[in-house]
N, C-alpha and C positions, 0 to 999 in steps of 0.2 A: 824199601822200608828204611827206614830214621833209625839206627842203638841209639838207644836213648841208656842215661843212668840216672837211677835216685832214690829216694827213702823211702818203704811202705810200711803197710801196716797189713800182718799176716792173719791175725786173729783183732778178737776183740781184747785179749789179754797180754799177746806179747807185746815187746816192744818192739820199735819201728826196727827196721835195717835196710841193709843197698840191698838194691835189685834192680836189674837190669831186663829190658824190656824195649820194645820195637812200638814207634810211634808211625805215622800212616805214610804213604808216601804222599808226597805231595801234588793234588791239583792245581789246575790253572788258576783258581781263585784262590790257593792256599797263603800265606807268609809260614814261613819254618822261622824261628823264632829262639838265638841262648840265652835260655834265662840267665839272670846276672842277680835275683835277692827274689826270693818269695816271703812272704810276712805267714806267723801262722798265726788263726785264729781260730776263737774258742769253740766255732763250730767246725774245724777241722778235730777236732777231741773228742765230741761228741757224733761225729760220725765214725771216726776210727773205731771208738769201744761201742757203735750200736746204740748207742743211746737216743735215735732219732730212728731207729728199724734196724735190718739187719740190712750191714755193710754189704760189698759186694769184693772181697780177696782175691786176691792181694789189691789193696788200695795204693796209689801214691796221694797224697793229701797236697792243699795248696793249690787258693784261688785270689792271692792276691799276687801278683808276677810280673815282674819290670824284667826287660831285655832288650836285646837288640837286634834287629829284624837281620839273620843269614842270609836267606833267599825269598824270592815270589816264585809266584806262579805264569805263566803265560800271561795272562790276563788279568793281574793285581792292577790297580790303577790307585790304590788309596795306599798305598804303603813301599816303600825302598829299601835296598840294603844298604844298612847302616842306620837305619830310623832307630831312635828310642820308640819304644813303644810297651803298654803293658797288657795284661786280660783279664777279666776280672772271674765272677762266679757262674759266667755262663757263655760257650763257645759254637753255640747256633740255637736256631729257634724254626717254629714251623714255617716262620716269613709271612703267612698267609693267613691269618685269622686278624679279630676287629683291634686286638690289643698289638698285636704284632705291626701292624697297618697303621696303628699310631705312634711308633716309638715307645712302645712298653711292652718288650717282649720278654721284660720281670715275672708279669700275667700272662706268658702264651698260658692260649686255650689247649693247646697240646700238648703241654710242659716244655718248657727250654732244655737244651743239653747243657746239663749242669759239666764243669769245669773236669770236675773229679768223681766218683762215686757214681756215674751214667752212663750213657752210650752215645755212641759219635750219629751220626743221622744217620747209617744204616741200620741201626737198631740193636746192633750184635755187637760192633767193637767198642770197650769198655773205654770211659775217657779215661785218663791220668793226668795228676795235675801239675802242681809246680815244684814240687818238692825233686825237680829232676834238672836234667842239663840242657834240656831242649823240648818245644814243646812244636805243632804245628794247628795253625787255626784259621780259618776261614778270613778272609779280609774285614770284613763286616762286623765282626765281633773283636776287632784288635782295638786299641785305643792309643792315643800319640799322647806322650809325655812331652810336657814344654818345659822347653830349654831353663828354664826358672826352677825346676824340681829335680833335685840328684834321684838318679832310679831308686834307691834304697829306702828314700821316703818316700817315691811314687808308691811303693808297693802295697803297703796296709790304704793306701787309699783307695784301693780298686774295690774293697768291702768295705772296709770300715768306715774309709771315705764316704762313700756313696751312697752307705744307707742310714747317715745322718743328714747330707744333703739332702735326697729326694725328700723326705717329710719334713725338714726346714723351709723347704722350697714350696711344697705342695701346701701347707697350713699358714703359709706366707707368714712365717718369722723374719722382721723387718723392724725399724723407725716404730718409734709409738707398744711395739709389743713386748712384753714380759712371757722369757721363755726361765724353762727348768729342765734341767739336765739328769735323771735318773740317774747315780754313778761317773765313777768320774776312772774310766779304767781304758781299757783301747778304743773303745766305738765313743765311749764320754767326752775323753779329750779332747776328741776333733771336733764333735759336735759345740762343743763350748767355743772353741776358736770358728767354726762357720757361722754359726748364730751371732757369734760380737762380731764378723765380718759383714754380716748381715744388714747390721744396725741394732739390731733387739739387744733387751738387758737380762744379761742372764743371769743367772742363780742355779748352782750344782746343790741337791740333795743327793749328800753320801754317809755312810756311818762309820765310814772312818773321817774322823777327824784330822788323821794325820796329812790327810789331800787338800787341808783347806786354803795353805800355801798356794800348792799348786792351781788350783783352782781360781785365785785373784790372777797368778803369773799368767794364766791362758787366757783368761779377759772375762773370767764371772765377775757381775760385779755384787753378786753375793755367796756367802754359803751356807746352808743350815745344816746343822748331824742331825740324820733321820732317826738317832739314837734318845732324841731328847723329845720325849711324846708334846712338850710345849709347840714345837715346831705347827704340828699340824692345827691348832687354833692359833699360832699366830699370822701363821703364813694364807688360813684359810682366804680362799676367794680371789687369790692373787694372779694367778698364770693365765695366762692366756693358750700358751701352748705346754705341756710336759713331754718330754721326751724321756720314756723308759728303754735304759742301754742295757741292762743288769738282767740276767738268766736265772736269778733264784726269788724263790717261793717269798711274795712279799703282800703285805696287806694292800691291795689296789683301794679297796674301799677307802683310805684313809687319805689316800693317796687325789679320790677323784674328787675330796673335798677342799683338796689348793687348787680349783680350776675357778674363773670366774663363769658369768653367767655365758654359754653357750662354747665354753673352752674346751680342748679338747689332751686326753692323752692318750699317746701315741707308744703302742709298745715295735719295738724292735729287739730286742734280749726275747731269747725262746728257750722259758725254762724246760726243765727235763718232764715235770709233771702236770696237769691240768692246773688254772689259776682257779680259785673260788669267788664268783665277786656279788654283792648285791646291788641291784640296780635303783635302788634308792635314791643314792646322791645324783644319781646321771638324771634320773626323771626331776628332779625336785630345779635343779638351774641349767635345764637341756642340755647337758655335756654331754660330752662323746666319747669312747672309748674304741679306737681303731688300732691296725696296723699296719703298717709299709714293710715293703720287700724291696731290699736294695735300689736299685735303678734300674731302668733301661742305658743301653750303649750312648744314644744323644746326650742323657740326661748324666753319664759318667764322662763323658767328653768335658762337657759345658765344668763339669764337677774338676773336672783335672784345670780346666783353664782359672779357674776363679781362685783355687788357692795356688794356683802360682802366681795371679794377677795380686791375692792378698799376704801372701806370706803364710796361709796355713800350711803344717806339714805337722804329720807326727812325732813323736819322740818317743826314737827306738832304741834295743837292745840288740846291734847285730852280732849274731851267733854263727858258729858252723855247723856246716852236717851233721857231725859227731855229736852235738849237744840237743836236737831235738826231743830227745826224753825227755831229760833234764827240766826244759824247758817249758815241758808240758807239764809237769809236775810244779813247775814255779807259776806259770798262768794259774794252775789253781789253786793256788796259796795266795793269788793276786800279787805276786811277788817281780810286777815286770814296773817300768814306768818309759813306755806305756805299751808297746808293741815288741815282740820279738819278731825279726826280720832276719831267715837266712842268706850266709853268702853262697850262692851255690855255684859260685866258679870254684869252688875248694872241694865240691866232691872229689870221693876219691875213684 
């Protein structure tokens, strides 16, 4: 077995602290892997305090993870020591079903091994995620960072990255199309910089107007505050695609009448409580209201190479160990710009 060290989360009420704890030994197809920065995010928050069901205790939280590959396995053939490489929210899959068989094992029909908060594929050992000094993961599920990407902004891209990509990608935001951005906060950011990387003309709806700088700086070439009920009659009819990033309770209906005729929006933000919506405006100019789940590993690969090919990267807050609470307390004050990313070669 792996000592492993790193931060969890006991309850749904304390706060985080070390704990130390044994990761697997390694098989012939494993890479053992020191993490060097995990990013957290907001769904790491929301699974700590149970807000998504009950946790499974002690947690370590963190599934966005840059490091550098210690060792293989006998039989590694995709990975070296000394690779860059990161993992994202998910560290095996059943391999063997229709969604898995296509490279979207986002949709295993048997659930994927989520990163953190599940169990390794024998069913019993609890995974742990990044919030530690070493993690170990099947080859398959690793991901290579190119040489264009410092690890510390690889890291919020293994989520956040990814699941702005996959539905830019899938609702093919490009040349010619008008996209919109829900938010403009960790998952917002990047989306606004993939989509102008894309080709499409973006536009961030936020209500804070204080991001509306920001928002030209990342390449919207508009902004509206969602605060100003004008908005929604002037803007009406206009998108072609919407991209909802934002996790709180918001009027969709108001929302599905900036789509044009057969446009679509797209939620990825997962609030805590059910949405309300009436399906009025969707029937009336056949619009659509779906969602996307992160990616699959091809579709995170191709996703690492294009914003190194483009220049996207986050803009992070890197933090220590020590500051995790804190930090989570500042995520929900929105109080980051735009990711908090720890160093975890500083545990202690």
């Amino acid at each position: 077995m792996i000592r492993a060290r790193g931060i969890a989360a006991f309850s749904a009420t304390e706060p985080l602290g070390p704990y130390a704890f044994e990761r697997r030994e390694p098989g012939e197809h494993d890479v053992v892997i020191d993490i060097k920065y995990c990013g957290i995010c907001h769904s790491d928050i929301h699974t700590v305090r149970s807000e998504w069901g009950a946790a499974r205790y002690p947690v370590v939280p963190g599934h966005e993870i840059a490091g550098v590959v210690r060792a293989v396995g006998t039989k590694v053939t995709k990975h070296d020591v000394g690779d860059r490489v990161g993992v994202g929210c998910f560290v095996d899959s059943c391999r063997e079903c229709a969604h898995c068989r296509q490279d979207l094992e986002q949709y295993c029909l048997e659930g994927f091994n989520a990163t953190y908060n599940g169990f390794e594929k024998d069913g019993e050992t609890p995974t742990q995620g990044g919030y530690s000094d070493v993690i170990v993961v099947d080859e398959n599920y690793v991901l290579k960072v190119p040489d264009a990407l410092t690890l510390e902004k690889a890291a919020p891209l293994l989520c956040a990255g990814i699941t702005l990509y996959s539905p830019l990608m899938h609702w093919k935001a490009g040349p010619g199309k008008k996209v919109a951005i829900i938010g403009l906060g960790g998952l917002g950011h990047i989306g606004v910089q993939i989509a102008r990387a894309l080709g499409a003309e973006v536009t961030v709806l936020s209500h804070s107007e204080a991001k509306r700088e920001d928002a030209r700086r990342l390449g919207a070439r508009a902004f509206a505050s969602t605060r100003d009920p004008r908005v929604f009659s002037d803007l009406a009819g206009s998108f072609d695609l919407i991209v909802n990033t934002v996790s709180a309770d918001i009027d969709m209906g108001a929302y599905f009448g900036l789509l044009k005729r057969d446009g679509a929006l797209v939620a990825v933000g997962l609030p805590e409580k059910p949405l309300v919506i009436h399906p009025f405006p969707l029937v009336m100019m056949r619009r659509s209201y779906a969602g996307s789940l992160i990616g699959s590993i091809k579709e995170t690969q191709e996703m690492l190479d294009f914003c190194a090919r483009n220049a996207v990267a986050p803009e992070i807050e890197l933090i220590g160990p020590e500051q995790v609470n804190s930090a989570y307390e500042r995520v929900l004050r929105s109080d980051v710009r735009y990711r908090f990313v720890i160093d975890m070669a500083k545990i202690g």
